[in-house]
RODO-2510 file (C-alpha; in nm, 4 decimals, decimal comma):
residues 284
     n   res          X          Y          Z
     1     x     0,0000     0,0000     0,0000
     2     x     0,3136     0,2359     0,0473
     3     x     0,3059     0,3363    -0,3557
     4     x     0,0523     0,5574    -0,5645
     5     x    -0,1635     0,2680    -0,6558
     6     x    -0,1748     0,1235    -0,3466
     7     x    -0,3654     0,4339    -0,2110
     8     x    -0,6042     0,4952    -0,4359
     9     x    -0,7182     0,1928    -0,4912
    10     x    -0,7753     0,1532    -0,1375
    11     x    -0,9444     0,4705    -0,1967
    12     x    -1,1529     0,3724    -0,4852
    13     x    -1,2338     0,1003    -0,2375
    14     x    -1,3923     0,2745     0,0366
    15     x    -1,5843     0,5280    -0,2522
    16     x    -1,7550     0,2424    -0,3536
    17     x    -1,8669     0,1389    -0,0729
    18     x    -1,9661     0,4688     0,1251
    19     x    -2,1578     0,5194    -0,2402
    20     x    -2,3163     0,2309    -0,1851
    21     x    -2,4409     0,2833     0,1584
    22     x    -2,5575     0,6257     0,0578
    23     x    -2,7752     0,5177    -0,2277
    24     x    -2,8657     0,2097    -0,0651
    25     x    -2,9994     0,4002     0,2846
    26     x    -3,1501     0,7156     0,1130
    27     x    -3,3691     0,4525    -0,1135
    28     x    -3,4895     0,2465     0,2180
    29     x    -3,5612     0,5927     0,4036
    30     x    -3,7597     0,6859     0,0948
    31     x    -3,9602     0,3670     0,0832
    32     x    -4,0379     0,3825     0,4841
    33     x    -3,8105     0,1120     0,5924
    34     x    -3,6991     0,1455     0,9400
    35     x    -3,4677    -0,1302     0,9793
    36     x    -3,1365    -0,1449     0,8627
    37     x    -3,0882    -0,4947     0,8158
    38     x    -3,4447    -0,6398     0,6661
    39     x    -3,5349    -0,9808     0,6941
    40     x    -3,4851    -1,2384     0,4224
    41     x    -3,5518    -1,6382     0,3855
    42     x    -3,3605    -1,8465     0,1672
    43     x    -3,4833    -1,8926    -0,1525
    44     x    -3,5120    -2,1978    -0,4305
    45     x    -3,2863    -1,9512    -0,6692
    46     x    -2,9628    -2,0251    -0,7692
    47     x    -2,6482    -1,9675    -0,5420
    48     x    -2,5049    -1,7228    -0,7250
    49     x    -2,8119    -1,5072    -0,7839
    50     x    -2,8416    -1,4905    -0,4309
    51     x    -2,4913    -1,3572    -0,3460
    52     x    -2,4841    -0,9800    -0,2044
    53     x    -2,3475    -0,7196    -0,4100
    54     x    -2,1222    -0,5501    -0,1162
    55     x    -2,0141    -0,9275    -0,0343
    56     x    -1,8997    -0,9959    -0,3558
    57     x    -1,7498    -0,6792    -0,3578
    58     x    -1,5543    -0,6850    -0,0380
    59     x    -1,3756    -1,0362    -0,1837
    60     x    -1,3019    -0,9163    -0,5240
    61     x    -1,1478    -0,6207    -0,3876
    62     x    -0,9372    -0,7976    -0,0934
    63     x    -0,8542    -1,0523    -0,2848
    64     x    -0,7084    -0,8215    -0,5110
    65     x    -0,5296    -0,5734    -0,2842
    66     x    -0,3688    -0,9155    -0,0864
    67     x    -0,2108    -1,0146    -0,4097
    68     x    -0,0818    -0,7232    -0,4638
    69     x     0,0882    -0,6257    -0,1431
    70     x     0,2673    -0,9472    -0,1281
    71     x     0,3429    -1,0228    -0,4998
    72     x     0,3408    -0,6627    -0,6802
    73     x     0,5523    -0,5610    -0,8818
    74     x     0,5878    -0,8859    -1,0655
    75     x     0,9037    -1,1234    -0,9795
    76     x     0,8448    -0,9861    -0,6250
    77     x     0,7796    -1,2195    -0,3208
    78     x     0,7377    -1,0904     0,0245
    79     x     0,5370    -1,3596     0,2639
    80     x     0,8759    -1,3989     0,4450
    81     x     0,8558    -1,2688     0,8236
    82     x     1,2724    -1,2979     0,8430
    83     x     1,5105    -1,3390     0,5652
    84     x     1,6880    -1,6436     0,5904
    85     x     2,0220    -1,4920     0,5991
    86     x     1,9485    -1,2640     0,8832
    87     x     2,1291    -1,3928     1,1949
    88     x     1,9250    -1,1118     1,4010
    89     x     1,5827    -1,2543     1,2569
    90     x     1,4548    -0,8438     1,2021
    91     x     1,0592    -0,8694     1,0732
    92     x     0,9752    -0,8114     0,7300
    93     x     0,7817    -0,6201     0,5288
    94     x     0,5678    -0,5138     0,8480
    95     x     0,3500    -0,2415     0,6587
    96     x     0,2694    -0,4839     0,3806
    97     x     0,1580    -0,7632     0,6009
    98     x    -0,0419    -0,4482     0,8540
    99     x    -0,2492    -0,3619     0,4907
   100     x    -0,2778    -0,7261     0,4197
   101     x    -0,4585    -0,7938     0,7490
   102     x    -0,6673    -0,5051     0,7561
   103     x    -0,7776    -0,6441     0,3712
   104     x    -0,8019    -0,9782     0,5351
   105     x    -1,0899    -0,8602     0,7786
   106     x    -1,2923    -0,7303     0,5284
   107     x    -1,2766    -1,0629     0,3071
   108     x    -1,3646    -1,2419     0,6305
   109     x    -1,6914    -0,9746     0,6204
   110     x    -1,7717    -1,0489     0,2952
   111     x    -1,7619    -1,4060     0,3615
   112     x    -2,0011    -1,3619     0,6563
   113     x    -2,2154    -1,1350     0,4922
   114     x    -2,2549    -1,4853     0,2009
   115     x    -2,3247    -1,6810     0,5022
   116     x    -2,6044    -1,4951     0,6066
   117     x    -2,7707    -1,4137     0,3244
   118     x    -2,7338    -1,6922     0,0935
   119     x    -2,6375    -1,9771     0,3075
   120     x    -2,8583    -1,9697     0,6418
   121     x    -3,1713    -2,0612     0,5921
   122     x    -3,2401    -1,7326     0,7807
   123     x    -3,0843    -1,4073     0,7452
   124     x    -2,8652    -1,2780     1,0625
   125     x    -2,8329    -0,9416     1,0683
   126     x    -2,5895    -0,9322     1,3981
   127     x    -2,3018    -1,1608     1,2294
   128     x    -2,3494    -0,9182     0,9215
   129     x    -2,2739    -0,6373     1,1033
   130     x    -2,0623    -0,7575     1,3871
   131     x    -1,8107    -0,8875     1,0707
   132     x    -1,7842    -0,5174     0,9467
   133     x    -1,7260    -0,3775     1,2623
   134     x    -1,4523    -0,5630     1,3125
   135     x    -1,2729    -0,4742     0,9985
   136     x    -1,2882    -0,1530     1,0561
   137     x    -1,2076    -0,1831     1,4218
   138     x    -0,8895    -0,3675     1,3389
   139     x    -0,8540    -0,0919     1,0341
   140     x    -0,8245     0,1501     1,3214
   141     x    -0,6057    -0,0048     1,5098
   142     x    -0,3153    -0,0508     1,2225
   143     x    -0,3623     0,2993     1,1425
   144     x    -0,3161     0,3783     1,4700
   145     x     0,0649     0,2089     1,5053
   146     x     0,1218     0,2591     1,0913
   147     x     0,2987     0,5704     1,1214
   148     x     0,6512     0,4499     1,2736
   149     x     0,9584     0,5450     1,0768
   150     x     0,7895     0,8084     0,8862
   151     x     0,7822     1,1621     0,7832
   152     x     0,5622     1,4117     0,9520
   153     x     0,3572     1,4320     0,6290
   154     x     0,3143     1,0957     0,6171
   155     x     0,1866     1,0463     0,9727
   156     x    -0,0408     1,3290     0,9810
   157     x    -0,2035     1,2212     0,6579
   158     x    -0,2640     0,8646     0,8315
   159     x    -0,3384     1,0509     1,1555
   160     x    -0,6677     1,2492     0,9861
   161     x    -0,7528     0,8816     0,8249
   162     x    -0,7415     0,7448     1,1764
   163     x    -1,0127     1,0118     1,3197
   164     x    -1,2335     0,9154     1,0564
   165     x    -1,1914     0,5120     1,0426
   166     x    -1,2249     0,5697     1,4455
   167     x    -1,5368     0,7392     1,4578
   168     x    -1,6671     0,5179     1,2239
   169     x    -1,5813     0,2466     1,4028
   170     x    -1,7356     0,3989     1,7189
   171     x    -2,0883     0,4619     1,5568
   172     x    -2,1114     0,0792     1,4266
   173     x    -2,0035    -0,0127     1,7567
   174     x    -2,2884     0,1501     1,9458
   175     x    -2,5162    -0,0018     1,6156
   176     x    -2,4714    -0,3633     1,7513
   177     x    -2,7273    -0,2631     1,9854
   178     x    -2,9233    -0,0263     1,8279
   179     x    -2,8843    -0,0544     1,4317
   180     x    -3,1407     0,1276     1,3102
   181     x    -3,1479     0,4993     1,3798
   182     x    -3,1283     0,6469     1,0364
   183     x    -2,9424     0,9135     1,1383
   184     x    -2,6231     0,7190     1,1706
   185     x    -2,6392     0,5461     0,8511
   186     x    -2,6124     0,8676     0,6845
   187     x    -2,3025     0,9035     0,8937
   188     x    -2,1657     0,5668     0,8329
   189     x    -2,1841     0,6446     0,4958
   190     x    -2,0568     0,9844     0,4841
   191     x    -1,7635     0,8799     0,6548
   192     x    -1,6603     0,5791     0,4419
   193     x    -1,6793     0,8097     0,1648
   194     x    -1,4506     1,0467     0,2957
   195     x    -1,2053     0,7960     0,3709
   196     x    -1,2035     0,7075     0,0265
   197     x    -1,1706     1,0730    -0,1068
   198     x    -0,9055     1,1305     0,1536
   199     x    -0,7029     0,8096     0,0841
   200     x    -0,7138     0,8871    -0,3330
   201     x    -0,6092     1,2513    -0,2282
   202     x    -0,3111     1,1632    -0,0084
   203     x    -0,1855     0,9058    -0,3253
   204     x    -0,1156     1,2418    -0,4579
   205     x     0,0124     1,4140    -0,1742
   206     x     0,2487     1,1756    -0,0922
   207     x     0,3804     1,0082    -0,4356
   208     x     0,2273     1,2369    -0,7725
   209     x     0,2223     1,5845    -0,6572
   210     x     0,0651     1,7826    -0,9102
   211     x     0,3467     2,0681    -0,8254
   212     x     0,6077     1,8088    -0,8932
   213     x     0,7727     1,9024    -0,5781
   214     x     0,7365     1,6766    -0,2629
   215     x     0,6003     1,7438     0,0782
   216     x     0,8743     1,9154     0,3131
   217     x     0,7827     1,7600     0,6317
   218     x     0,9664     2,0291     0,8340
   219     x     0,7461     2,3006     0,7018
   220     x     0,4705     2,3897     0,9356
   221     x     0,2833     2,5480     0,6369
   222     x     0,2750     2,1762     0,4921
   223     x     0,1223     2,0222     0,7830
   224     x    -0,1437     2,3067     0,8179
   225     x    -0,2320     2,2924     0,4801
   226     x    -0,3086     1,9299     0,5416
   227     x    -0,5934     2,0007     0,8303
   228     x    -0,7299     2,2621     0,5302
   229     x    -0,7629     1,9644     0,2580
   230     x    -0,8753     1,7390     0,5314
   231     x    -1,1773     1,9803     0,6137
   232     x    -1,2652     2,0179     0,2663
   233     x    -1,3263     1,6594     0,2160
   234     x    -1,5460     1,6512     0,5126
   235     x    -1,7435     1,9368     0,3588
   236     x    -1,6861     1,8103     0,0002
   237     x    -1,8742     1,4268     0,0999
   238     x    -2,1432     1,5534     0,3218
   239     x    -2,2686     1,7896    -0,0050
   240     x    -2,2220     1,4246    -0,2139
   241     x    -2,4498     1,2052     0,0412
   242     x    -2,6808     1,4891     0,0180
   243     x    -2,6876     1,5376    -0,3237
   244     x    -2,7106     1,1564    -0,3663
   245     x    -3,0323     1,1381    -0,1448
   246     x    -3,1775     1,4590    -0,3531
   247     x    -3,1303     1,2423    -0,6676
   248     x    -3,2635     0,9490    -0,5175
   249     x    -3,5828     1,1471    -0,4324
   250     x    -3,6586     1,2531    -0,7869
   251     x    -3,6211     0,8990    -0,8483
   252     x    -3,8454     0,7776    -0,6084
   253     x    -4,1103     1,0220    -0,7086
   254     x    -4,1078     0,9530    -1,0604
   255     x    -4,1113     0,5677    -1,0485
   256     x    -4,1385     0,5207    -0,6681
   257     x    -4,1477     0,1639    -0,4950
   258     x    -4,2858    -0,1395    -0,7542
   259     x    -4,2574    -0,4909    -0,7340
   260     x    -3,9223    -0,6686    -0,7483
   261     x    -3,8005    -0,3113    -0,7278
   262     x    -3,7344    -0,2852    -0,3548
   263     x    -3,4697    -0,5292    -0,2405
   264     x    -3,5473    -0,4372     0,1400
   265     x    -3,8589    -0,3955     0,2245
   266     x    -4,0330    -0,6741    -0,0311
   267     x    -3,8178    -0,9740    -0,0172
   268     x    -3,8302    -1,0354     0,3743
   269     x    -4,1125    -1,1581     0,5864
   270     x    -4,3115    -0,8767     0,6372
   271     x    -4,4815    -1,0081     0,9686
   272     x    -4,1217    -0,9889     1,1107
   273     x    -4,0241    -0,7087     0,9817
   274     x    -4,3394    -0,5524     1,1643
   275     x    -4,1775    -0,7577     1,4770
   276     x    -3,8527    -0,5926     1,4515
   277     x    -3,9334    -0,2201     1,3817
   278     x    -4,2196    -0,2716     1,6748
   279     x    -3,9205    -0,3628     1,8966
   280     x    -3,6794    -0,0843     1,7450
   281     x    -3,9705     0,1789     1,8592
   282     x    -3,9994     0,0014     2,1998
   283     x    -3,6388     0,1128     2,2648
   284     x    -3,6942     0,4307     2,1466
***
């Protein structure tokens, strides 16, 4: 992950998915679902057809980002923790095999997401969600012991990635118990997205400056300037989850909720999905 590519396609990454959460939350908030996580029963369809898109997405892109962190460029190996002719026995390749298990938690999540939705003969929405909280969790704590070794640049730009990866974190935490309060999937999902804005901006900042000139980590001016950027994104995302929801409601007025249409609030059991948003106001 410590090249150009191997930030912003991280960063693509995480755009996808907080793009995904956006459209997929301002569609069930337009259709009057109130649970995040709707019921579903395992159908007579074919195994494939039933597979969830972010599922499927979170093991292509893993998969991917594995291969390359231990076998990119090409000709290069590095699943070694020592080197054989070490006497010493110094780790290896420590921030490749960091990035590889933070991808490794999120292809565990995708494989529990498959389980629950296409294997069980019931959907369960706690193993869904307690599998992406811990990739992020463990996300957050890499990033927080990722920045040894390197310039101040470097660790600041990981620093502002930490704050957001740890709030998000937080907010899914406090979702295990009560996962459907709308107002924090917006900010699930405006966070993800700016930590993949922020994460394709710092492959620039720290490898393809457009000046052409890198970072001088002992300028304060640098450092300052980074909060600035940092800020913008924040401002930048919250005007695209908006602006995503606005689109989605011209949508949803024109051709509104049909059959086959809705892939939340038709395809569970409706009498339990009464159950569960019952109980969701009962806590409330």
């Amino acid at each position: 992950m410590g090249t150009f590519i191997g930030h912003i396609s991280p960063g693509l990454a995480f755009l996808s998915f907080g793009l995904l959460y956006a459209i997929r939350y301002s569609w069930m908030v337009l259709n009057g679902c109130k649970v995040q996580y709707a019921p579903r029963t395992k159908t007579k369809q074919k195994f494939w057809k039933t597979l969830p898109a972010e599922a499927v997405m979170k093991l292509v892109y893993s998969f991917m980002a594995v291969l390359a962190e231990f076998f990119f460029p090409p000709g290069v190996q590095k699943l070694r923790f020592f080197r054989s002719d070490d006497p010493e026995y110094h780790f290896q390749h420590p921030s490749e095999w960091q990035h590889a298990t933070m991808y490794g938690t999120f292809f565990l999540s995708g494989i529990l997401d498959i389980i629950s939705q296409s294997c069980l003969q019931k959907r369960n929405p706690l193993l869904e969600h307690v599998g992406v909280t811990a990739a992020f969790f463990i996300t957050t704590l890499l990033l927080k012991f990722h920045g040894h070794g390197k310039e101040a640049v470097e660790v600041q730009v990981h620093q502002l990635l930490l704050i957001t990866c740890g709030i998000n974190c937080a907010i899914m935490i406090f979702e295990i118990w009560h996962p459907n309060h709308r107002k924090l999937w917006f900010t699930k999902a405006w966070l993800v997205n700016i930590q993949g804005t922020w994460l394709f901006h710092a492959a620039f900042i720290l490898y393809r400056p457009p000046t052409g000139h890198f970072w001088d980590s002992s300028d304060p001016a640098n450092l300052m300037f980074l909060t600035t950027f940092y800020c913008w994104h924040l401002i930048l995302n919250a005007g695209l989850v908006s602006l995503l929801f606005w689109l989605a409601s011209i949508l949803h007025k024109r051709w509104g909720s049909r059959p086959g249409r809705d892939d939340y609030q038709l395809a569970g059991d409706k009498a339990e999905l009464a159950k569960l948003t019952e109980d969701d106001d009962e806590e409330l």
